[in-house]
N, C-alpha and C positions, 0 to 999 in steps of 0.2 A: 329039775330043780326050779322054783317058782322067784329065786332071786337069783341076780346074775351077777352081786355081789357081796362079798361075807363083809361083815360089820369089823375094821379094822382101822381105825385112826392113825394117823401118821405121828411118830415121834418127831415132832418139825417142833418149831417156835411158839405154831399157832395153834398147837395141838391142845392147850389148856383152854381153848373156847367151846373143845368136847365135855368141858364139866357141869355144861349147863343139859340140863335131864333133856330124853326125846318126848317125845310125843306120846301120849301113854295109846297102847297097841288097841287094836277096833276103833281108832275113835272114827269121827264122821267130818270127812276133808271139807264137805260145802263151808261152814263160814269162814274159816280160812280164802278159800278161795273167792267169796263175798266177798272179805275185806281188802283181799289183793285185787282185786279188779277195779274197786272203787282208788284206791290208790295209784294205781296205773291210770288210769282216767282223771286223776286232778292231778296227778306231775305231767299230763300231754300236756297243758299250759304252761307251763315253767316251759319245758324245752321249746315250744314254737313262739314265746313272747318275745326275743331277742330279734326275731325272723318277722314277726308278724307286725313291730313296730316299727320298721322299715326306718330306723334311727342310726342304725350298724352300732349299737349297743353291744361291746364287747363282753364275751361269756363270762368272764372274771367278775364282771364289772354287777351284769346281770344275776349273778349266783351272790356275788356281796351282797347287795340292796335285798333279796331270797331272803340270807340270813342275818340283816337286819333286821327286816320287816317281821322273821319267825322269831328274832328275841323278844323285841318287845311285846309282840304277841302273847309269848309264853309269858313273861313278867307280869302282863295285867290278867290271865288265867292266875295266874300265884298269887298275884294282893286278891283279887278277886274270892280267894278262898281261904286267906287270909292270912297271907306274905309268905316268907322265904325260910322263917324259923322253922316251918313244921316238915319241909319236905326233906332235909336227911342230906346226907353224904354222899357220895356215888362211891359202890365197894369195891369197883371196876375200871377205876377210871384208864387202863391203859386200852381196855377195850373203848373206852369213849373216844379217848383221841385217835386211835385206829378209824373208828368207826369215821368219827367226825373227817379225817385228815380225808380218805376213800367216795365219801359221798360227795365231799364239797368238789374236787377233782373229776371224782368219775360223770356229776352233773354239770361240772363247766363244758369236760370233752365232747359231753352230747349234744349240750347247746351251741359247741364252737363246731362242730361237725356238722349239726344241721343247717348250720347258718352259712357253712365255707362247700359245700357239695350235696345235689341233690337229697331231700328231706325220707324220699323212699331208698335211695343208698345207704343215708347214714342210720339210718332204722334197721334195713339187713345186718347192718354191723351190728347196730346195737343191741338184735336180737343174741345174740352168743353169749350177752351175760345170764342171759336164761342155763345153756348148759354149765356157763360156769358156776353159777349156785347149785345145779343139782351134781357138779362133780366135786367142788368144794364139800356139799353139804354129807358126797359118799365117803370119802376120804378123809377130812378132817374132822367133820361130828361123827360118820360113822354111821349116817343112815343108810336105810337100803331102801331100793323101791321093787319089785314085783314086777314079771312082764308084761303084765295087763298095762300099769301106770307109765313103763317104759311109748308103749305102744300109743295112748292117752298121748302123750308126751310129743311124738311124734308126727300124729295128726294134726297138732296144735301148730307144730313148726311150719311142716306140707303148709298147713293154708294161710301162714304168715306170710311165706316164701311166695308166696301165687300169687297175694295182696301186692308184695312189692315186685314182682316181675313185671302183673300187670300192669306197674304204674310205668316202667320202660327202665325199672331200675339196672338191668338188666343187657341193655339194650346198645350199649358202648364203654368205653373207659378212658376217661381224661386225665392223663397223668399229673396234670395240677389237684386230680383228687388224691393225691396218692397220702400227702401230708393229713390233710381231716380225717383220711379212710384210717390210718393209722393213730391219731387220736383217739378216734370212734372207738377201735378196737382196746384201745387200754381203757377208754372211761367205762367197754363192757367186761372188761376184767374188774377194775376199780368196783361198779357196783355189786357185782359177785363178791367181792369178799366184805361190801358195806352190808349186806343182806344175810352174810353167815355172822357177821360179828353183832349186829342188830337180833338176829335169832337170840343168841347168847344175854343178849344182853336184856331182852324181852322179856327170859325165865326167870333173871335175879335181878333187876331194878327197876324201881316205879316208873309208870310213863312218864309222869311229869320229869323225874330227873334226865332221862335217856333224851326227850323231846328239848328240853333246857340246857345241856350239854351239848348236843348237837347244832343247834344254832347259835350258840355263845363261841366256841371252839369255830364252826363254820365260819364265821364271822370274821375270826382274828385273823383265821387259815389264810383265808382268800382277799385283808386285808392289802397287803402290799402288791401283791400279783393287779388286784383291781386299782392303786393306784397309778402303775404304770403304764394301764393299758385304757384307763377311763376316756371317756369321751363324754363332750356335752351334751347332754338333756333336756329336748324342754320340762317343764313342772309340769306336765299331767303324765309324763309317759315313767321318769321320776316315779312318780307317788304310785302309777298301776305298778311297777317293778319291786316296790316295796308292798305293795298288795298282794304279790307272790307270798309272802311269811306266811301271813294267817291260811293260806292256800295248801302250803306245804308242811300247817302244824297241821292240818286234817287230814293231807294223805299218809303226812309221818304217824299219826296215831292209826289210819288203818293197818298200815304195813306193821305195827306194833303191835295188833290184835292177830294180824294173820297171822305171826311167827309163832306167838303166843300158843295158837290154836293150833296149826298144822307143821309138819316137818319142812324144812327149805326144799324137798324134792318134790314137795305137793305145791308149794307156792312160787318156788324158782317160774317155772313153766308158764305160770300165770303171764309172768311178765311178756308173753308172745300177743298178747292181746292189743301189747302199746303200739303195733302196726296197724290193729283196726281203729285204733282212737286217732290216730293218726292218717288214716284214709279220711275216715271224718270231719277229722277240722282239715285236712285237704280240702273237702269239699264244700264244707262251710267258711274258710276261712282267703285259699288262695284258687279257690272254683277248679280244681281236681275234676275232673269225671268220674262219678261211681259206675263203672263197667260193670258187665254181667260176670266177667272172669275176678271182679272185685268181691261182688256178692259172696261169690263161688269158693272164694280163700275165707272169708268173714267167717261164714257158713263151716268150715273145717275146725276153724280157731274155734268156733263157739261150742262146735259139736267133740273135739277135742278136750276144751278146759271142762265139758259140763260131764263128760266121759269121766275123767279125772277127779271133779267133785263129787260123784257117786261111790266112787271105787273106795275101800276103808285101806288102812293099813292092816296087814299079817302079822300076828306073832312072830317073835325069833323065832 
């Protein structure tokens, strides 16, 4: 049997986000997978800006000024095309604020996990929100993947897993990590289900509205939590952290074309890549060594997702 599971939606809560249509059958997984790579690669900035500004800018603090910087952003896209009258209603809004509540959360824990224990540890963790979109995206949408895509899938993980071994992730364990590791691990649940709910919401409402809801909501979400925990700023590092928005309306409109285009179990996977984005500004950023065993996991990841953008979807 060529799948290893039947299309069967869970009668749960969340089970009404299965009404958004799949992915019409044979289509062709590469831009999907184009646009998730390119999104993966502009949120490594978001996560390593709290760490790389060597400020101790708390996550809260760093993910508000995010979706600041992403409202206003989206506002002057809106007058820009000329204002707020024409863009409509959102038909979904409990999916918004799910959506919103999940990503602003699950991108604080990342950024608070990177910042509080090793960058290659909190990355292992944060790889599992990969399986958890493609087991959400089995169980609650209802896709199925194929054992070829299974396999794809697999090989992506193998050479994320070898990326972060080699960096010595691996190598001991500090029970003071134990608080972030367990953060880490719900912000990779948290974005697993912001990436089914985002699927959903990608098939029935405009991007502008999805991208404009998410940082208005994001915003208020993580308004109080960031007053409690704020810390001073100087004004350039300020203004880069609100430079994150416009950053993060561009990788939020890839991740809105991938969903668009591909099933979450074709794009879930994708996101094992954010370990090779993350060897790299290792190495550009905090002088990492790119080992030959780095290469070596790169090289799996690449040959893994491009495996997977080849492969089509099967018919029921």
């Amino acid at each position: 049997m060529s799948y290893w599971l039947a299309r069967r939606p869970l009668p749960v809560v969340l089970s009404f986000v299965s009404s958004a249509s799949p992915a019409h059958p044979h289509q062709n997984n590469l831009p999907g997978v184009l646009w998730a790579l390119a999104a993966v690669g502009i949120f490594t900035f978001t996560y390593v800006a709290a760490k790389l500004s060597g400020t101790g800018a708390a996550a809260m603090q760093v993910m508000w000024l995010r979706y600041v910087g992403g409202t206003i952003t989206t506002l002057a896209l809106l007058m820009a095309r000329g204002g707020l009258s024409g863009i409509g209603f959102a038909s979904r809004p409990a999916l918004h604020i799910g959506r919103a509540a999940a990503g602003a959360f699950g991108a604080s824990s990342a950024v608070y996990a990177a910042s509080n224990m090793p960058v290659a540890s909190a990355s292992a963790i944060g790889l599992l929100d990969g399986f958890f979109i493609v087991l959400l995206g089995l169980f609650v949408l209802g896709e199925r993947i194929s054992v070829r895509q299974a396999l794809a899938i697999g090989l992506s993980m193998i050479g994320a897993l070898a990326v972060v071994a080699s960096q010595g992730a691996f190598g001991g364990w500090d029970p003071a990590f134990a608080l972030p590791a367990g953060v880490a691990l719900v912000g990779a649940l948290l974005v697993g289900i912001e990436s089914i709910l985002l699927k959903a919401l990608a098939r029935s409402e405009r991007a502008l509205i999805v991208l404009l809801s998410v940082n208005v909501l994001g915003a208020l979400l993580l308004s109080i939590p960031a007053w409690f925990t704020w810390v001073s700023l100087p004004w350039p590092w300020l203004i880069a952290f609100l430079g994150l928005g416009p950053l993060a309306i561009a990788a939020q409109y890839c991740n809105i074309r991938a969903f668009r285009v591909a099933d979450a179990s074709v794009v879930g996977p994708v996101r094992y890549t954010w370990v090779v984005y993350g060897a790299l500004a290792g190495a550009v950023f905090f002088h990492e060594p790119l080992t030959p065993a780095v290469w070596a996991g790169i090289a799996l990841v690449l040959a893994g997702g491009c495996w997977l953008a080849l492969l089509r979807a099967r018919p029921a």
